[in-house]
OpenMM code with the backbone's topology and positions (N, CA, C; nanometers):
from openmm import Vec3, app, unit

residues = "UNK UNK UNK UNK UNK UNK UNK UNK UNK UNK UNK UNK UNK UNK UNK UNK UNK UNK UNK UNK UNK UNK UNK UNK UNK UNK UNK UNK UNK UNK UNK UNK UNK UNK UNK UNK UNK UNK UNK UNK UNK UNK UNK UNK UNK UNK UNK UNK UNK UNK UNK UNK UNK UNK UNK UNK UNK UNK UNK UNK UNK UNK UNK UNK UNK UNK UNK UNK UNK UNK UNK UNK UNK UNK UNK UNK UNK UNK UNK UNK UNK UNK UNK UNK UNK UNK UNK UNK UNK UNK UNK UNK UNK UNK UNK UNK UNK UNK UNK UNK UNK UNK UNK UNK UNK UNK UNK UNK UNK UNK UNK".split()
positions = [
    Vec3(-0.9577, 0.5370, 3.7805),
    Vec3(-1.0419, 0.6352, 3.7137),
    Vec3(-1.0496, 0.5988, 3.5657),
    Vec3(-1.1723, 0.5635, 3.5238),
    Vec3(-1.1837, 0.5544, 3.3803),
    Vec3(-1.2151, 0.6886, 3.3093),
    Vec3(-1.1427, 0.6814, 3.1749),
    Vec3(-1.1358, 0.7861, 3.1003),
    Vec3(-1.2434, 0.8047, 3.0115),
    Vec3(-1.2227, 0.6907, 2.9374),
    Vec3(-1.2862, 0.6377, 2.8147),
    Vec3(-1.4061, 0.5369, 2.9272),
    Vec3(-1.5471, 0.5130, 2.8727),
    Vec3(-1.5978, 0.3850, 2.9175),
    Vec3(-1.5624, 0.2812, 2.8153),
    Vec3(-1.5743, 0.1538, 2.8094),
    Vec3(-1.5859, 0.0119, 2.7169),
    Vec3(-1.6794, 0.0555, 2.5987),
    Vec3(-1.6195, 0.0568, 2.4934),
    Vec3(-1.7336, 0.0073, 2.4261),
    Vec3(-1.8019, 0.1397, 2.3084),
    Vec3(-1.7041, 0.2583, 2.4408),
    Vec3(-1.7452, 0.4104, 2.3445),
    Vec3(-1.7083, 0.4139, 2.1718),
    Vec3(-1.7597, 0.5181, 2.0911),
    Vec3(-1.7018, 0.4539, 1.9744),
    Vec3(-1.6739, 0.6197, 1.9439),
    Vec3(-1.5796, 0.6525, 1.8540),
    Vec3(-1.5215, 0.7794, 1.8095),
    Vec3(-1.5988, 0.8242, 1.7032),
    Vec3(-1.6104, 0.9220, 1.6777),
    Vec3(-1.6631, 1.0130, 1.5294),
    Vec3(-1.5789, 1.0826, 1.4916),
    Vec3(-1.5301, 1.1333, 1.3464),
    Vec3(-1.4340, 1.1732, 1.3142),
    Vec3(-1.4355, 1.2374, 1.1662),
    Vec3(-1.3305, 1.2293, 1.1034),
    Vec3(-1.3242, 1.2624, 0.9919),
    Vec3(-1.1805, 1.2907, 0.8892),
    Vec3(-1.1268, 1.2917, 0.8099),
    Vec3(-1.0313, 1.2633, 0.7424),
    Vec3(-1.0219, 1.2639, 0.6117),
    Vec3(-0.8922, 1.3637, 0.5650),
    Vec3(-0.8477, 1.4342, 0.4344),
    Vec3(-0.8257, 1.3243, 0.3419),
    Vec3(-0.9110, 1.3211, 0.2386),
    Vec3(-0.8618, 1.2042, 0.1277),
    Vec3(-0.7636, 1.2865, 0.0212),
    Vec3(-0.6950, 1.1545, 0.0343),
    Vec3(-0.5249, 1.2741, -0.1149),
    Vec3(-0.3946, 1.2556, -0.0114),
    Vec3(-0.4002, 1.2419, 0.1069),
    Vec3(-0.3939, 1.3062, 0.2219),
    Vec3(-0.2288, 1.1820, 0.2523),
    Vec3(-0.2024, 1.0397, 0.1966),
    Vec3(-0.1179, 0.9592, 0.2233),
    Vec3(-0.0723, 0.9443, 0.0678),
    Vec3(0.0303, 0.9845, 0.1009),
    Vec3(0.1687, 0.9474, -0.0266),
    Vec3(0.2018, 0.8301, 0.0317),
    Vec3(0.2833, 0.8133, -0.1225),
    Vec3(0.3446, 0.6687, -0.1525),
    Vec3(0.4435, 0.6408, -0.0548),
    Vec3(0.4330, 0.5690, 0.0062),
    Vec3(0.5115, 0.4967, 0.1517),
    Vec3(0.5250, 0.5044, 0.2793),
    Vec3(0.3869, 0.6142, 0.3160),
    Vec3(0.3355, 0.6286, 0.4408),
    Vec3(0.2503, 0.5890, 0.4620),
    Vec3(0.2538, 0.4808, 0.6019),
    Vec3(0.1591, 0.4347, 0.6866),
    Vec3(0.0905, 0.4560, 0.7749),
    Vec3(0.0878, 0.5703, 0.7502),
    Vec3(-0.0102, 0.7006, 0.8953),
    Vec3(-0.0786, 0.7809, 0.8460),
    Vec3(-0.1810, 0.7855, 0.8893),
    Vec3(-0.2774, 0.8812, 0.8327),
    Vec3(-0.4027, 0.9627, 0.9317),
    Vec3(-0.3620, 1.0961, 0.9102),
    Vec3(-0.4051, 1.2141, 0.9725),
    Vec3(-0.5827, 1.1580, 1.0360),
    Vec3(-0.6267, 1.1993, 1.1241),
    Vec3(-0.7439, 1.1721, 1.1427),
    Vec3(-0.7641, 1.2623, 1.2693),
    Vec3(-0.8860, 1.3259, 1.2790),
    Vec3(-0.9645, 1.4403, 1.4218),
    Vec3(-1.0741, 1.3622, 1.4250),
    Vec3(-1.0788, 1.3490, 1.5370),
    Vec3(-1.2198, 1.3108, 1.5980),
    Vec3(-1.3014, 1.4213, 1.6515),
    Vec3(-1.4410, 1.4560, 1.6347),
    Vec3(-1.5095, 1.5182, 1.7205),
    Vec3(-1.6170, 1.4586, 1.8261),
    Vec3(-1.6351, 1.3553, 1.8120),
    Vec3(-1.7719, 1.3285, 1.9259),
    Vec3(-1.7301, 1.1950, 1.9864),
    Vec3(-1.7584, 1.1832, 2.0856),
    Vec3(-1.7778, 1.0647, 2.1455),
    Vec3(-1.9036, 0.9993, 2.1906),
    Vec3(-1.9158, 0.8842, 2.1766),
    Vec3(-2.0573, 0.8062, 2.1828),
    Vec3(-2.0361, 0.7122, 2.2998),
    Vec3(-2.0892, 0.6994, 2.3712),
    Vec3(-2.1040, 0.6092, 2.4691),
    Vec3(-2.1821, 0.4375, 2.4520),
    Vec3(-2.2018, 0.3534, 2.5602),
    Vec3(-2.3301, 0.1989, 2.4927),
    Vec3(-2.4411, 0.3017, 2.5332),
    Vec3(-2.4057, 0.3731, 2.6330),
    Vec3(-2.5657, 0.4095, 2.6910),
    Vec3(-2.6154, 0.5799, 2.5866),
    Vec3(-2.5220, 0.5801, 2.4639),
    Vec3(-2.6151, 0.7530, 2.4202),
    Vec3(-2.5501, 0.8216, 2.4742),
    Vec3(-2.4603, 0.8843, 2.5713),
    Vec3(-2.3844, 0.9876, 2.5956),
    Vec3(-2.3193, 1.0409, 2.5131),
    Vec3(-2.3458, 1.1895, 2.4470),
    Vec3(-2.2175, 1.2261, 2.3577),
    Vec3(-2.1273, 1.3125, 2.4211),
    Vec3(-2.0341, 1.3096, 2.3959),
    Vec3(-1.9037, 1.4039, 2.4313),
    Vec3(-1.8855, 1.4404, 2.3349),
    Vec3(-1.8387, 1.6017, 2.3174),
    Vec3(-1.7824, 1.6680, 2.1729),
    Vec3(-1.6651, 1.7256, 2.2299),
    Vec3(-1.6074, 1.7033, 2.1361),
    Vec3(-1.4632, 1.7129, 2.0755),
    Vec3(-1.4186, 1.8322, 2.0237),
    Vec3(-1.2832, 1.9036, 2.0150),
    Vec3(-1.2937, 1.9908, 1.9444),
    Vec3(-1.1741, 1.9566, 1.8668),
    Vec3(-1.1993, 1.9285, 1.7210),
    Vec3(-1.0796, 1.8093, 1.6312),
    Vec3(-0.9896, 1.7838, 1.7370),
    Vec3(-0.9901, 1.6740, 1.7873),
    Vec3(-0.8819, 1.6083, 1.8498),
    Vec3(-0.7831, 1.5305, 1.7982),
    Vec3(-0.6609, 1.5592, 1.7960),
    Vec3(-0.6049, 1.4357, 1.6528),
    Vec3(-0.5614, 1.3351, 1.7182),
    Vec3(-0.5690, 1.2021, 1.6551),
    Vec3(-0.5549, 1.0595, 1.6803),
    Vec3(-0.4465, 1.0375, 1.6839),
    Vec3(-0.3721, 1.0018, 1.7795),
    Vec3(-0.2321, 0.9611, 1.7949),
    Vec3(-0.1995, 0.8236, 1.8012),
    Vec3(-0.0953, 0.7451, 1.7556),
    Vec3(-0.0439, 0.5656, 1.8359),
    Vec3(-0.0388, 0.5756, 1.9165),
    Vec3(0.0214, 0.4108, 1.9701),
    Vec3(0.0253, 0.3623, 2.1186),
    Vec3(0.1389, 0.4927, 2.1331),
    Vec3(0.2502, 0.4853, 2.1128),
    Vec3(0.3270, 0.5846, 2.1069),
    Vec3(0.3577, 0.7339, 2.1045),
    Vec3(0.2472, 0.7500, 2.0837),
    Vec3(0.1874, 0.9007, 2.0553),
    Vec3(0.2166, 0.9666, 1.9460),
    Vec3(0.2731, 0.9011, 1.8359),
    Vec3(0.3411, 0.9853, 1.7448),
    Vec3(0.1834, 1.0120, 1.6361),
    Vec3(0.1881, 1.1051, 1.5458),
    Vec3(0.0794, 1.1810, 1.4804),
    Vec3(0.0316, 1.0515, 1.4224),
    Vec3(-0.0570, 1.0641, 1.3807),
    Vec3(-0.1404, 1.0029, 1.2730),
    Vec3(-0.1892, 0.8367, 1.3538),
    Vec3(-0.2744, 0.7654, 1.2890),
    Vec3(-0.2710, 0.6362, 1.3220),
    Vec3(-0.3013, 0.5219, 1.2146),
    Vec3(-0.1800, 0.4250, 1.2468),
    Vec3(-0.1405, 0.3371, 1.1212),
    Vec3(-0.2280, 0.2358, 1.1144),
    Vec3(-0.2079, 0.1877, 0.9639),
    Vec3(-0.3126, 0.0446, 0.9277),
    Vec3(-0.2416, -0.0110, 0.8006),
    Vec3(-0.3333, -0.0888, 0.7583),
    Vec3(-0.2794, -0.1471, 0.6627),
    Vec3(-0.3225, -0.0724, 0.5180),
    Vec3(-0.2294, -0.0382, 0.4292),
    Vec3(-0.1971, 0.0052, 0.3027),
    Vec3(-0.2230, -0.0258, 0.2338),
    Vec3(-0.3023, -0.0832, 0.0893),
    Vec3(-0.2863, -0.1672, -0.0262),
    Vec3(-0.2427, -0.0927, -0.1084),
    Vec3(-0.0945, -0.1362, -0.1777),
    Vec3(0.0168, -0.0632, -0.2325),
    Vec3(-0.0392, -0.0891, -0.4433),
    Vec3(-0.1043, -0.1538, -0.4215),
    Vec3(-0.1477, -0.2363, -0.5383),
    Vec3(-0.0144, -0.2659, -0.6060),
    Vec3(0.0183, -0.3429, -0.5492),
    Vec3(0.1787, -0.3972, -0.6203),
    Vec3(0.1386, -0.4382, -0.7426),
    Vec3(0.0442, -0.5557, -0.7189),
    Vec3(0.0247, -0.6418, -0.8591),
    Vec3(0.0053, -0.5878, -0.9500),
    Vec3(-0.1135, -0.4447, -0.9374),
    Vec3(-0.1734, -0.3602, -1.0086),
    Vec3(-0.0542, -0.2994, -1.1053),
    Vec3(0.0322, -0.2632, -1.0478),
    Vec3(0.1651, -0.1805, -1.1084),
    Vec3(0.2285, -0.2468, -1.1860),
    Vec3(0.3017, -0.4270, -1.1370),
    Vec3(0.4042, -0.4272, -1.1756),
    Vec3(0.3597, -0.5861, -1.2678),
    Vec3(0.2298, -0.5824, -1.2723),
    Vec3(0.1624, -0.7380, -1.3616),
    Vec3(0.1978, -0.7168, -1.5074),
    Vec3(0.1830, -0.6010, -1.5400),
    Vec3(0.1778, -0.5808, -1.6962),
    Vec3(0.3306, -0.6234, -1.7540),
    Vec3(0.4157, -0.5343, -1.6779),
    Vec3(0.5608, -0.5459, -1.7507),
    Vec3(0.6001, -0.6608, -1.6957),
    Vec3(0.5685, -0.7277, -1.6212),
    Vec3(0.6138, -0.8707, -1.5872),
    Vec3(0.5409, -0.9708, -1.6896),
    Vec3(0.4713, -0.9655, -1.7334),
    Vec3(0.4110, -1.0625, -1.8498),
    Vec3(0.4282, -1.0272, -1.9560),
    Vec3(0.4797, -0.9127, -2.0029),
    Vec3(0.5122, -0.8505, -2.1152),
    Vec3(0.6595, -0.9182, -2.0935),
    Vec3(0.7517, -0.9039, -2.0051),
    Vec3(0.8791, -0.9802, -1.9937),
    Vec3(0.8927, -1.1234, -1.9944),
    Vec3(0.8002, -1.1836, -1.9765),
    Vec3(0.7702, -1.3275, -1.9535),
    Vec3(0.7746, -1.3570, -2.1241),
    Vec3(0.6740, -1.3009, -2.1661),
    Vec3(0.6011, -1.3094, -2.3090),
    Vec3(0.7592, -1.3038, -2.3793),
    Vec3(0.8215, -1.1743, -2.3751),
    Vec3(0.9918, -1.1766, -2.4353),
    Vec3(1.0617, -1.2905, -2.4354),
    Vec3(1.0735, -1.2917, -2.3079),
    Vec3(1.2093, -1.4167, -2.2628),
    Vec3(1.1617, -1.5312, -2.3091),
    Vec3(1.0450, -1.5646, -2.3032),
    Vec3(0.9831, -1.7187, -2.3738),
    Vec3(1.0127, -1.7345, -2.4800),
    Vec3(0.9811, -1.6565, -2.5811),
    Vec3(1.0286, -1.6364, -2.7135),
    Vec3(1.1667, -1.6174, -2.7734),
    Vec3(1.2647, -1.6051, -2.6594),
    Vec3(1.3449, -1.5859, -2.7194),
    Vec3(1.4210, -1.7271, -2.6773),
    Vec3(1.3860, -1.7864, -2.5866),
    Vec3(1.4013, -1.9564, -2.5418),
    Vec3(1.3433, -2.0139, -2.6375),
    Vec3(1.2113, -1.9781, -2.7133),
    Vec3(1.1732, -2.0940, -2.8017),
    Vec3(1.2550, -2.0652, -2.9574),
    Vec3(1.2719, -1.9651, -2.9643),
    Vec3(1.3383, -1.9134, -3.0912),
    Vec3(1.4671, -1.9887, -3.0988),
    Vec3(1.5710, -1.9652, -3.0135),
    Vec3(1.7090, -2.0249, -2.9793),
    Vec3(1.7106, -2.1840, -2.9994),
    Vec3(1.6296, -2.2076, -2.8907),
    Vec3(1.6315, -2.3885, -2.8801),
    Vec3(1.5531, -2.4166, -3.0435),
    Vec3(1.5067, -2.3488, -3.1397),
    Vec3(1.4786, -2.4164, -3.2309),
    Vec3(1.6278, -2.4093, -3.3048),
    Vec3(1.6707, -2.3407, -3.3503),
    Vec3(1.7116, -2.2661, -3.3898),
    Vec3(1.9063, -2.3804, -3.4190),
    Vec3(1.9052, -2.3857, -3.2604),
    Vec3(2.0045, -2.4705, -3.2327),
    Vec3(2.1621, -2.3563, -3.2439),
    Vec3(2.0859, -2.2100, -3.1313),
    Vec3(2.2359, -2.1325, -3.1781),
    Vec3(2.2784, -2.1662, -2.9994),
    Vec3(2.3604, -2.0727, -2.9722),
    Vec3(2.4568, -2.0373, -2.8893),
    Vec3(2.3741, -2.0790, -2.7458),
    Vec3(2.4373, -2.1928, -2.6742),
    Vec3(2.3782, -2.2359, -2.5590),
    Vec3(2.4124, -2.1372, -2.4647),
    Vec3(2.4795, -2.0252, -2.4408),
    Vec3(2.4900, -1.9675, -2.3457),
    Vec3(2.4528, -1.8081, -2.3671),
    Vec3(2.3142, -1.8130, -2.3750),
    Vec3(2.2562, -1.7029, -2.4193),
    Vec3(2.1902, -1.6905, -2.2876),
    Vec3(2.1873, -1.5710, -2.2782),
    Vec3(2.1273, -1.4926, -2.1598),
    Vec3(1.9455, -1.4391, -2.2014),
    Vec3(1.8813, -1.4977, -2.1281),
    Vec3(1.7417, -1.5001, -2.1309),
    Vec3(1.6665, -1.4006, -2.0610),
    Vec3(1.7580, -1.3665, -1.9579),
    Vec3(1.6804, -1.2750, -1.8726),
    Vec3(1.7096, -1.1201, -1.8747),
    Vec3(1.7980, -1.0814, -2.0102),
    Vec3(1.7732, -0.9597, -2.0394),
    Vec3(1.6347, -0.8430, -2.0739),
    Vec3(1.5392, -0.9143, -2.1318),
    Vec3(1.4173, -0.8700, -2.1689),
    Vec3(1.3467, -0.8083, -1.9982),
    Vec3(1.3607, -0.9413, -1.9148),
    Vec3(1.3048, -0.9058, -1.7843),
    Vec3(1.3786, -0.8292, -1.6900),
    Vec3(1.4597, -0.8288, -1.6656),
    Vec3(1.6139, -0.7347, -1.6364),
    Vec3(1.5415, -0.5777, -1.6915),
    Vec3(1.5412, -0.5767, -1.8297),
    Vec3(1.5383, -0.4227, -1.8542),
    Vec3(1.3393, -0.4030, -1.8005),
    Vec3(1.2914, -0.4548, -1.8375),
    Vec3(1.1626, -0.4561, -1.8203),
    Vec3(1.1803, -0.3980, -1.6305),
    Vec3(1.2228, -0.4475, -1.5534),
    Vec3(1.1937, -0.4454, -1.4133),
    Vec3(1.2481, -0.3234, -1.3830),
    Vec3(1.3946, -0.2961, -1.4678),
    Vec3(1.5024, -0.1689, -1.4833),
    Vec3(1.3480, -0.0364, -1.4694),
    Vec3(1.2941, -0.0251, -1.5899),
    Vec3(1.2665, 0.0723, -1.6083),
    Vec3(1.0977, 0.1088, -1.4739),
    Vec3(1.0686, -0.0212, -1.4701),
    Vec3(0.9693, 0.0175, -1.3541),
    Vec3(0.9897, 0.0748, -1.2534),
    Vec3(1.1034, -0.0002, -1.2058),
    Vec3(1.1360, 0.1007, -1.0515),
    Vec3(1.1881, 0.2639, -1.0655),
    Vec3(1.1900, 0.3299, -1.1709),
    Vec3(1.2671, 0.4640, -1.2098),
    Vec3(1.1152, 0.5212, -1.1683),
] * unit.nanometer
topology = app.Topology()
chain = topology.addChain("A")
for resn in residues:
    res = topology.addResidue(resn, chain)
    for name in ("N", "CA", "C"):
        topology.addAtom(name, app.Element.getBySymbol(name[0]), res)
């Protein structure tokens, strides 16, 4: 017994605002169903479940990592360089730690 035919396609609709930061599921009701041949079926919000059945149905996220974390990473880059070119002119203390600038820089992003 087929449920669904091949090929049907869903109509729907869905809350924007609706996925916080580190969820991969997102709420969605369907109301109509479309058939190849024009048949509609209506729905009354049906919500979209996984293979699994659990609420929502997952996809892929764009977290905009780069977006977030480009600035203070080149702003740390920009530090630590300078303080390598400063030193090596300079001719002080070979065991200077370089990666404090980027250290605190990364520190305060993830807070």
């Amino acid at each position: 017994v087929k449920l669904i035919e091949k090929g049907t396609k869903a109509f729907g609709w869905y809350k924007t605002g609706t996925l916080n930061q580190g969820q991969a599921h997102m709420a969605v009701l369907f109301s109509e169903l479309r058939t190849r041949d024009f048949k509609k079926v209506s729905l009354i919000d049906t919500q979209a479940t996984g293979q699994l059945g659990e609420s929502g149905i997952s996809g892929w996220v764009d977290e905009h990592f780069w977006d977030r974390f480009k600035g203070a990473l080149m702003l740390a880059l920009v530090q630590t360089s300078g303080d390598v070119v400063s030193n090596n002119g300079l001719k002080k203390d070979q065991n200077t730690d370089y990666t404090a600038n980027s250290r605190e820089a990364i520190a305060e992003m993830s807070n």
